[in-house]
C-alpha positions in Angstrom: 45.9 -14.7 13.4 42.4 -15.0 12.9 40.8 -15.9 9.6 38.1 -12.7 9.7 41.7 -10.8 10.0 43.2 -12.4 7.1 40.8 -12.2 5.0 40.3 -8.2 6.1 44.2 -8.4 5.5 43.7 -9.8 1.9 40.9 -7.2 1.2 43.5 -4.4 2.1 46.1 -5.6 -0.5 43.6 -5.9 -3.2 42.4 -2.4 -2.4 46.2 -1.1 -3.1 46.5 -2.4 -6.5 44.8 0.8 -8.0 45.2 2.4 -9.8 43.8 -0.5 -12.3 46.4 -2.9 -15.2 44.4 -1.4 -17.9 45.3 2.3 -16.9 48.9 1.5 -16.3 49.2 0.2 -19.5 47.6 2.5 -21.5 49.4 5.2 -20.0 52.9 2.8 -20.3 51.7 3.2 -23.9 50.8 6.8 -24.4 54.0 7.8 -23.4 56.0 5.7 -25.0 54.5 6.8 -28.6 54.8 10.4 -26.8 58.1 10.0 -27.0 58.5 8.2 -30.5 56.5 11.3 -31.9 59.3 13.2 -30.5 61.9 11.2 -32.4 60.1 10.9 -35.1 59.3 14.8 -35.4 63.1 15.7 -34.9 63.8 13.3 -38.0 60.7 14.9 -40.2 61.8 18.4 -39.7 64.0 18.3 -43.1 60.8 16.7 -45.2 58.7 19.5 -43.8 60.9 22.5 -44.6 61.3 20.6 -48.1 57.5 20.2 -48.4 56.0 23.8 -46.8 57.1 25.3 -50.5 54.6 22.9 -52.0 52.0 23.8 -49.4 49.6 26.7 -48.1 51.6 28.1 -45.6 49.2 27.5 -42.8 49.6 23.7 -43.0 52.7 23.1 -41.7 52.3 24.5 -38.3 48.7 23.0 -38.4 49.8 19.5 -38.8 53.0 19.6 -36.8 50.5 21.5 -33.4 48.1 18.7 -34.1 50.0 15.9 -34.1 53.3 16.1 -31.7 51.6 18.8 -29.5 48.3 17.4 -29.5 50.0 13.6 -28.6 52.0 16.0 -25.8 48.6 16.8 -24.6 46.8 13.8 -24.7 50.0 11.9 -22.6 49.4 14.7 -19.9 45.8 14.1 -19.4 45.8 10.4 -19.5 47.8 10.6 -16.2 44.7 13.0 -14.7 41.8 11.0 -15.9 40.5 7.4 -15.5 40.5 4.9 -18.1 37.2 6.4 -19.8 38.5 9.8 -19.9 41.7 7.9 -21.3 39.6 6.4 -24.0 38.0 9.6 -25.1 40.8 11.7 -25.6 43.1 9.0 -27.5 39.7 8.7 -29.6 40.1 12.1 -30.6 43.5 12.4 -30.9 42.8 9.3 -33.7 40.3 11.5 -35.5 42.2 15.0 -35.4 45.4 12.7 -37.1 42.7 11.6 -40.0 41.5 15.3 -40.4 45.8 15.8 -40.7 46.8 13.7 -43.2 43.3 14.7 -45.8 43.9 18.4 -44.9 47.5 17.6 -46.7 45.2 17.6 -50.0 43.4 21.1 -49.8 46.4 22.5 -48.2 48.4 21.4 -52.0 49.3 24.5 -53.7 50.5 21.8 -56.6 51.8 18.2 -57.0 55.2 17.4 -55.2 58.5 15.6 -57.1 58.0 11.8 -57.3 61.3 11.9 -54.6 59.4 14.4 -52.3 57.3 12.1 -49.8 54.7 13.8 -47.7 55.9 14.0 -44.6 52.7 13.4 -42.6 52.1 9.9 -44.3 55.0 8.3 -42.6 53.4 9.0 -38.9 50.5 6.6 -39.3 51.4 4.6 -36.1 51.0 7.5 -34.1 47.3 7.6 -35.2 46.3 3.8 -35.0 48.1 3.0 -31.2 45.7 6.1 -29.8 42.9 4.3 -31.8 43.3 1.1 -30.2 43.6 2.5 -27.0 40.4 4.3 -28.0 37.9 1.9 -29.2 37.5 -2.1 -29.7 40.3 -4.2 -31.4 38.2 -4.6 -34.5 37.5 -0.7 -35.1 41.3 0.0 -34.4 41.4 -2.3 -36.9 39.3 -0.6 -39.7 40.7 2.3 -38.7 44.2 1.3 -39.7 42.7 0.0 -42.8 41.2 3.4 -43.5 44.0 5.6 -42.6 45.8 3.1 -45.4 43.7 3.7 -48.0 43.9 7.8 -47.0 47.3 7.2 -47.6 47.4 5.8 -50.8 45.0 8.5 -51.9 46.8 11.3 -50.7 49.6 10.0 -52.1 48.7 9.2 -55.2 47.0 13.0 -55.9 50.1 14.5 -54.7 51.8 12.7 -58.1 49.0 14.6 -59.7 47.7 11.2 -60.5 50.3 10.1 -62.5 51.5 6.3 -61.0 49.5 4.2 -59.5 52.1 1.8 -57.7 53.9 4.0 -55.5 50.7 5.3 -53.4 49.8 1.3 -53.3 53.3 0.6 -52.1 52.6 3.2 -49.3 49.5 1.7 -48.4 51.0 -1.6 -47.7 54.2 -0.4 -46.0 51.6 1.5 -43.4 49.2 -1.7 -43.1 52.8 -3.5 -42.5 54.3 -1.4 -39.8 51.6 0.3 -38.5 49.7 -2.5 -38.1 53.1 -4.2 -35.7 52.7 -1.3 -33.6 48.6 -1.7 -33.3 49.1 -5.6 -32.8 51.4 -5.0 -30.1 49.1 -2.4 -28.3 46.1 -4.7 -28.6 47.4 -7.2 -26.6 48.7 -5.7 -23.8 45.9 -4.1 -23.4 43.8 -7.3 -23.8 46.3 -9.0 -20.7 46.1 -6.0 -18.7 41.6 -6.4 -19.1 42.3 -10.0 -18.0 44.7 -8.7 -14.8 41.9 -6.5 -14.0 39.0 -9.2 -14.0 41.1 -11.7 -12.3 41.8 -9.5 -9.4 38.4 -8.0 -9.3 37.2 -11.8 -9.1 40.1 -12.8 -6.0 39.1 -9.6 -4.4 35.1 -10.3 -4.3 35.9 -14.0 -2.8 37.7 -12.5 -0.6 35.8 -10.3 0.7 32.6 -13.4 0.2 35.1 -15.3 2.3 35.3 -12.3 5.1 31.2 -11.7 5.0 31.1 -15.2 5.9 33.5 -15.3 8.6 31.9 -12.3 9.9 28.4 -13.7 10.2 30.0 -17.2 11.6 31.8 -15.6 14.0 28.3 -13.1 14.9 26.2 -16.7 14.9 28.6 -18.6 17.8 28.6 -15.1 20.0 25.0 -15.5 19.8 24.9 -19.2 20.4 27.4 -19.5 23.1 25.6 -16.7 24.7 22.3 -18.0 24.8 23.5 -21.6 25.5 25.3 -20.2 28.6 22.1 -18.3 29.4 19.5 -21.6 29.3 22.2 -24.0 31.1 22.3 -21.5 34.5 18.7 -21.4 34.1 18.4 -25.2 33.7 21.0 -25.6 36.9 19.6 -23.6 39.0 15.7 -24.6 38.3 17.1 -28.3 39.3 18.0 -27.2 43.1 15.3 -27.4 45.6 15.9 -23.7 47.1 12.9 -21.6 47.3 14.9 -18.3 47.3 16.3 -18.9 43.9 12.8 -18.6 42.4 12.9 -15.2 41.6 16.5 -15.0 39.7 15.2 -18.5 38.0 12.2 -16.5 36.7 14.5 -13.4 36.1 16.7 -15.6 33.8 14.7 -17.7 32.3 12.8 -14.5 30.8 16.0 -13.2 30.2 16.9 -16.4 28.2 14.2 -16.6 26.4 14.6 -12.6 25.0 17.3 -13.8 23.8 15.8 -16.7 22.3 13.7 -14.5 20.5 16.4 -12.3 19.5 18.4 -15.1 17.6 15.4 -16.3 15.9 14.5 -13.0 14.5 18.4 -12.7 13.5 18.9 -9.3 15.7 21.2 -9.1 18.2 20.4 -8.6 21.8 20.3 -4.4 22.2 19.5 -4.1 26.0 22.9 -5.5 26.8 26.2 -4.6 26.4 28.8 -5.8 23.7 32.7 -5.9 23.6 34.5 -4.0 21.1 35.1 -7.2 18.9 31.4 -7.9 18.5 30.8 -4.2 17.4 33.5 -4.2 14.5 32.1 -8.0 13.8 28.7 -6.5 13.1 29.5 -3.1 11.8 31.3 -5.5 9.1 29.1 -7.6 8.9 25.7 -5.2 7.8 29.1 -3.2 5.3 29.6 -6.6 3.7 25.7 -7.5 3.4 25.3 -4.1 1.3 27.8 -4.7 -1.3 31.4 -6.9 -1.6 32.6 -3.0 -3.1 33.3 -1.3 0.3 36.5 -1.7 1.2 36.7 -2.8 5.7 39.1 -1.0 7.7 39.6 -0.9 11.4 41.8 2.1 13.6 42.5 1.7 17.3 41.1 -0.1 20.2 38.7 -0.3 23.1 38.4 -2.4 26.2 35.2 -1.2 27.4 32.3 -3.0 26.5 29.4 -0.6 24.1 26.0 -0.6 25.2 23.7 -2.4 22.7 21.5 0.0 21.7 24.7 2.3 20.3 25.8 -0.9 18.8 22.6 -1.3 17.2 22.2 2.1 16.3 25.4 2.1 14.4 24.9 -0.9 12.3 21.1 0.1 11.1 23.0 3.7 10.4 26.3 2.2 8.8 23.8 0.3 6.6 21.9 3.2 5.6 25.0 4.9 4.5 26.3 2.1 2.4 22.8 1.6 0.5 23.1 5.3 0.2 26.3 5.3 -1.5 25.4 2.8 -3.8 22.1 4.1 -5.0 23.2 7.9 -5.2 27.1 7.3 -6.4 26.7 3.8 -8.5 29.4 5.5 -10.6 32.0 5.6 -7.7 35.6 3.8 -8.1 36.1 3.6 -4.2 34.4 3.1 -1.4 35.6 2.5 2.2 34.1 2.0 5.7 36.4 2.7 8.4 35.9 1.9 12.5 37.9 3.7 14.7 37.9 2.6 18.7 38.7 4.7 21.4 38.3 4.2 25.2 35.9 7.3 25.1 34.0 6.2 22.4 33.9 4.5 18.9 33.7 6.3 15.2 32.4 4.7 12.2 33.1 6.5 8.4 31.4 5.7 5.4 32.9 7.5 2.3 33.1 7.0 -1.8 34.9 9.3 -4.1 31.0 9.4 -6.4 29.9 12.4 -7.8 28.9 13.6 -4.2 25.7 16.5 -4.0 24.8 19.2 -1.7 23.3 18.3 1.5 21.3 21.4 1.5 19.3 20.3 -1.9 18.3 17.2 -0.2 14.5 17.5 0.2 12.9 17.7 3.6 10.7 14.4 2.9 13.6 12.1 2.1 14.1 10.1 5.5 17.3 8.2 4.6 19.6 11.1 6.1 17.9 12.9 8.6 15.8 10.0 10.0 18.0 6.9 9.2 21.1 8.0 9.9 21.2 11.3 11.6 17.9 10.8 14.0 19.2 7.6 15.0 22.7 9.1 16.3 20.6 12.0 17.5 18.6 9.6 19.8 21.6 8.3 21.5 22.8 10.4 24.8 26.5 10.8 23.3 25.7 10.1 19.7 26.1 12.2 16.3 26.3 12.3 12.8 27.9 14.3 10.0 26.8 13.9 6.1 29.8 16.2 4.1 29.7 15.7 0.3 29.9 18.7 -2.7 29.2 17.7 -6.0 32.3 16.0 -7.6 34.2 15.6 -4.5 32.6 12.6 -3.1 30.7 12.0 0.3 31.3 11.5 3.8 29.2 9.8 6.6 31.2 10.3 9.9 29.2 8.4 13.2 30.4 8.9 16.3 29.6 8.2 20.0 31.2 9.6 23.3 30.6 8.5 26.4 29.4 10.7 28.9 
């Protein structure tokens, strides 16, 4: 095996790990306390009956909706949304539980028994795990802190302000467990950030370890080539035959084209190359543009592919890929896939980015119709196909038949 298909190996398994620790866990976590509100709601349905005679009779269903249907909720959707969608709805949920437990006070028709407990302040946990999943450690924190002192306060008025040491006794009881529960959520989410970042860093060294194999492997084609191409030229200029003087000049021009080539760093495109060399440089210009795209390859070939196609397709691939990350910097995936053929040879840049309509694209931008379509266009065989809609990503399929 060689290295550049280890390494293209390696890249592949990194690119199945999605999706990422941090979402796993999170959503690990959302339904676990899904399913504790559940549990915790079939035990609270005696303290709510007992309390909905001391309360405005819209309350009850209020609070109960909000709280166990609006966790229900929030589980569903993290399972449909990515990690910042994640974040925003557990945030929400963490502020609709607040707005719960102070609505208790204005929804008090008059002060409960000293042995009636409201109901609602013993489901603090499931307001400060959605806030930690939510926001920063510290401000899950503070949170906690605050939803504390609401219950003490909401406590205590429901006494009618008559003791003092049961509502701080409740305050500390939820700072106690609640604060287990928060702990505990913090740091598997803080192990799951540090999965993510140490994959995200094997997976870029990776795929710096395949750009490099890729160019290495691109340099010694071009070296061996032109080394063979001087040393004939060399032989045969040594031999005292007359007749070889035109092939000597023929070659030695030849040579030193692709002399020239080398030193400007471009590969010959009068020529022909094998199907090796094509995916070498295809990945090659991919890997140049960004370590992001993940490098596929489908198929194979055994005819050679006329340089200029070759060509063609690499200044187009390129194109594509700057393309996607310029328009679609927002995208989670991106992925370049060759496919070989023995009648022809298909290269696919896609992204899952916010995509756009190809027909707003305005007729003195160059990068689509010039850069990538016109050069297909130019080649007897060639095409191109830009699909994309806004939301749904974009496409960039290049293909070439022969004829």
């Amino acid at each position: 095996m060689s290295a550049a298909t280890a390494e293209r190996q390696r890249l592949g398994a990194l690119d199945g790990f999605g999706p990422h620790a941090e979402e796993r866990v999170a959503r690990t976590i959302t339904v676990v306390t899904a399913a504790a509100a559940l549990l915790l709601g079939g035990t609270a349905v005696g303290g709510m009956l007992d309390a909905a005679s001391y309360l405005q009779p819209w309350y009850t269903p209020f609070a109960a909706g909000a709280i166990f249907g609006g966790l229900g909720f929030v589980a569903v959707v993290t399972f449909l949304v990515p990690m910042p969608g994640i974040r925003i709805a557990h945030g929400i949920y963490a502020i609709v539980f607040v707005v719960v437990q102070l609505a208790w006070l204005p929804a008090l028709d008059h002060s409960t028994p000293g042995n009636l407990n409201p109901w609602v302040l013993e489901m603090t946990a499931l307001g400060s795990v959605p806030a930690t999943i939510a926001w920063r450690a510290w401000i899950a924190w503070a949170y906690l802190l605050l939803n504390a002192a609401v219950v003490g306060v909401v406590r205590y008025i429901s006494l009618d302000g008559t003791d003092l040491v049961v509502p701080l006794q409740y305050a500390l009881l939820t700072v106690t467990l609640a604060g287990l529960f928060t702990a505990l959520a913090s740091v598997s989410l803080r192990n799951a950030a540090i999965v993510d970042a140490a994959t995200a860093e094997l997976r870029e060294t990776a795929a710096r370890s395949a750009a490099a194999t890729a160019r290495a492997q691109e340099q010694a084609r071009l070296d061996a080539l032109v080394h063979d191409e001087v040393m004939s030229t060399l032989f045969y200029a040594s031999r005292d035959d007359g007749s070889l003087l035109a092939s000597v000049r023929s070659q030695a021009a030849d040579a030193l084209a692709q002399l020239e080539a080398l030193r400007l760093g471009r590969p010959e495109s009068s020529g022909e190359v094998d199907a090796a060399t094509f995916v070498s440089r295809i990945r090659s210009v991919v890997l140049d543009a960004s370590l992001a795209f993940a490098f596929s390859q489908h198929g194979s070939r055994t005819e050679s592919i006329p340089g200029a196609v070759a060509e063609a397709f690499a200044e187009a691939t390129a194109e594509a890929a700057r393309n996607s990350l310029t328009h679609a910097p927002e995208a989670r995936h991106r992925a370049v896939n060759v496919v070989l053929t023995d009648s022809g040879v298909e290269v696919i840049v896609q992204d899952d980015g916010r995509g756009f309509d190809p027909r707003d694209v305005a007729p003195h931008r160059l990068g689509i119709p010039v850069s990538i379509q016109g050069r297909l266009a130019a080649l007897p065989g060639g095409r191109a196909a830009v699909s994309s809609r806004p939301g749904s990503g974009t496409v960039v399929a290049l293909g070439w038949s022969e004829s």
